[in-house]
Structures are given as structure tokens and as C-alpha cells.
N, C-alpha and C positions, 0 to 999 in steps of 0.2 A: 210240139207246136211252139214256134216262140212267142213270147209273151209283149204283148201290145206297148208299147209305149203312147201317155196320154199327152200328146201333143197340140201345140194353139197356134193359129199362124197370127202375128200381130207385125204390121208394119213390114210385111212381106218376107217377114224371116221364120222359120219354123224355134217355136220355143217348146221348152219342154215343163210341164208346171212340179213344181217339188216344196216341198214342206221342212221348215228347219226348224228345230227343237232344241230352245235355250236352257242351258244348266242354270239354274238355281235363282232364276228372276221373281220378283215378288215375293221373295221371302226377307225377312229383316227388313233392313236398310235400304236391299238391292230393289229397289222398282224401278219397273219399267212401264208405260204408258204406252198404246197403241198406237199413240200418233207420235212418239219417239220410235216405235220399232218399226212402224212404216217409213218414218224418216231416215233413220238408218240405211233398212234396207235398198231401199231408191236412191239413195244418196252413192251406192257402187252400182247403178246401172239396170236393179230388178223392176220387173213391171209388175202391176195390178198385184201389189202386193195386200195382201190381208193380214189380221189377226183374228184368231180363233183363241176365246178365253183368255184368260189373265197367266197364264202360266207358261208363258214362252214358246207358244206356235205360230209359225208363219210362214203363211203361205205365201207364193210368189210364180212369178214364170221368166223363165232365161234361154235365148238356145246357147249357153254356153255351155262345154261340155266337165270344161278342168273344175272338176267337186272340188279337189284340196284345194287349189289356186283359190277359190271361189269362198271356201269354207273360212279361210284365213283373211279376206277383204271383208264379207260379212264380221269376222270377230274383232278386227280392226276398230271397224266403222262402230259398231257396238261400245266397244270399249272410248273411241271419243263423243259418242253421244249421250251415253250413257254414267260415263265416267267411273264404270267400273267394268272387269273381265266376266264375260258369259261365254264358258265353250258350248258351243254348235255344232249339232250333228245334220248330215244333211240326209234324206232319202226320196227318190222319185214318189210321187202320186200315185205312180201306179202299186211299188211299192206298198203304199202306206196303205191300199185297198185291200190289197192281200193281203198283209197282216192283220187286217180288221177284223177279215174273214174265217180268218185259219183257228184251228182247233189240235193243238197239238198236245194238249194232255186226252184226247178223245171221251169230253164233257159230254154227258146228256144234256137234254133241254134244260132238266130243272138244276142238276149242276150249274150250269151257266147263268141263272137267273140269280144262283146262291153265292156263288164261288167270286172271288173276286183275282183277276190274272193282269197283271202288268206286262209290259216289255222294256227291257233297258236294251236302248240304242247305245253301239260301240262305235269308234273307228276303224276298227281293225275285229275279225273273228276273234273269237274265245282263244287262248292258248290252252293245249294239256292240264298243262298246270292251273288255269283260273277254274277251269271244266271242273276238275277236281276239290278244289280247294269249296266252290259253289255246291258242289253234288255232296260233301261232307256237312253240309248245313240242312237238310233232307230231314223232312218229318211229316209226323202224321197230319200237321197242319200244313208246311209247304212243300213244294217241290218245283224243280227246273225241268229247264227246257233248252237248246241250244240251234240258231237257226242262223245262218252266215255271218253277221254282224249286230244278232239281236240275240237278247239273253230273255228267255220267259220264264216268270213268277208266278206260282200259281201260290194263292190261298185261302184254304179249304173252309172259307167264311167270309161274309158280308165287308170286310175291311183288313186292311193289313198291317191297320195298328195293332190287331192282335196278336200276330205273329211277333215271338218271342224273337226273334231278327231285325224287329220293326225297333227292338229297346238298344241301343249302343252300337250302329249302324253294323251290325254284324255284318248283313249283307256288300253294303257298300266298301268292307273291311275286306272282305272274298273278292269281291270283283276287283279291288288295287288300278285301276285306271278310270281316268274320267267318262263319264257314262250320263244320262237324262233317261228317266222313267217317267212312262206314262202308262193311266190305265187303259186297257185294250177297246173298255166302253167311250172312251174317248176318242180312242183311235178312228172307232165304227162310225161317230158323230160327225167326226172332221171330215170321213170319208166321203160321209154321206150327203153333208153341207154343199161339197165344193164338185162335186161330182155334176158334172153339163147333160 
């Protein structure tokens, strides 16, 4: 069955709503304020743009189809209102529900209340070689996952500053291309927020 597209009709055109996920904002130096990253955004054309938390999600709707074309106006616009570089990963809403949802290390209940699992959004799927290089980092605290363009962290505790990968960004050293991680509790949150 194919999978629904969560569409809005505004101003007589079909839009589609999708969610972009900024690297590395509000950390140090790099802030960004909500009413700069809505300005941004609207500033190349997105509608009913939102922010969710301080860590670089934003919602919006477009029927535009060209992500890349789209993804590179977005990191433009960023970069001069911002006055610094934030890569942006883009994924549909509907997207970002199903992964809310999904369960791919196959957690019980109380696993998942304990356990704590990230996703790192890519641009491009895993190559052999990142697959690898990530799967050699494998322990009794963490472990992977790999799912078109999303890499999942699972770890096996409340936090994943305790994962010995959390100290000298091991992980971020494995995965060798730019990537934004979020927690999946977040992910569930956003889903749930903006869900009509």
C-alpha cells in the first residue's frame, strides 16, 4: 500500500508540510532565535513556518518538489541571516511520523522507557564502508541501525553521555559526513505537536 503523503492545500496550491533539522545551532557562539529561523525560512518562499525547541527544527509547508534545490536556498538564507553555516537535512512529515514510531532494535515496553535511541539524518544512505566502520563501534552499551537515509543509536541507558563514543566524538568520527541527530523522544513530540 503506498504510504500517504501529508498534504495542506493553502492559497489553492497543494503543499506538502516537512520538517528541517539544523546542524549544530545553539551551541557556543552559533544561536539562533525562532524569529530569525522563521525569518529565514519565509524569506525563500515557506509557509506557516514553525519552530519546535531551541535545537534547530523547523517546520514549514511548500508544494515544492526539488529538496536539493530547496535544501541549498534554505542554507543560503541561514547563512545570511544568521551569519553563520548550518547544514540542513530535509525529510517529509510523514516521514518524520514513522520514524517516531518505529522500533528497530525490537525494545519492549520497559526497554524503551529505559533505553535511550537517537537518529542521525544523512543526505545520501550509509555507504558499505560507513555501515562498517559504525557496526565496529558495537557494544554491550550501544548498537546500530540502518534505514534509507537514517542511521539509528541505540543506548542501552538513560543518556548517551554515557556511551564511551559520547567522549572524542567517536561516533561522529565513523559516520565522516555531515549528519544532525535527534532523540527519537523528540522526534515522537514533534510528531505529535503538528499532527492536524
Amino acid at each position: 500500500m503506498a504510504k500517504r503523503v501529508h498534504t495542506i492545500h493553502t492559497t489553492g496550491v497543494l503543499a506538502a508540510r516537512f520538517v528541517a533539522f539544523l546542524r549544530g545551532v545553539n551551541l557556543g557562539n552559533r544561536t539562533a532565535r525562532s524569529p530569525q529561523l522563521i525569518e529565514a525560512f519565509s524569506a525563500v518562499g515557506l509557509q506557516n513556518v514553525k519552530t519546535f525547541l531551541a535545537s534547530g527544527n523547523v517546520v514549514f509547508e511548500t508544494p515544492r518538489k526539488d529538496q536539493v534545490g530547496l535544501r541549498k536556498e534554505i542554507e543560503g538564507q541561514l547563512l545570511n541571516t544568521l551569519g553563520f553555516a548550518s547544514r540542513t537535512f530535509l525529510r517529509g512529515y510523514t516521514q518524520i511520523k514513522v520514524i517516531a514510531e518505529a522500533n528497530p532494535f525490537k525494545l519492549n515496553v520497559t526497554q524503551q522507557k529505559t533505553f535511550t535511541t537517537h537518529v542521525g539524518f544523512l543526505d545520501k544512505p550509509a555507504t558499505v564502508e560507513m555501515k562498517k566502520s559504525i557496526a565496529d563501534l558495537r557494544s554491550d552499551y550501544d548498537d546500530f541501525a540502518f534505514s534509507g537515509s537514517e542511521i539509528w543509536w541505540l543506548c542501552r541507558g538513560p543518556k548517551i553521555s554515557d556511551s564511551e563514543l559520547f567522549q572524542g566524538n567517536k561516533l561522529e568520527k565513523a559516520i565522516a559526513v555531515p549528519n544532525s541527530m535527534r532523540n527519537q523522544r523528540t522526534l515522537k513530540r514533534l510528531a505529535d505537536k503538528f499532527a492536524d
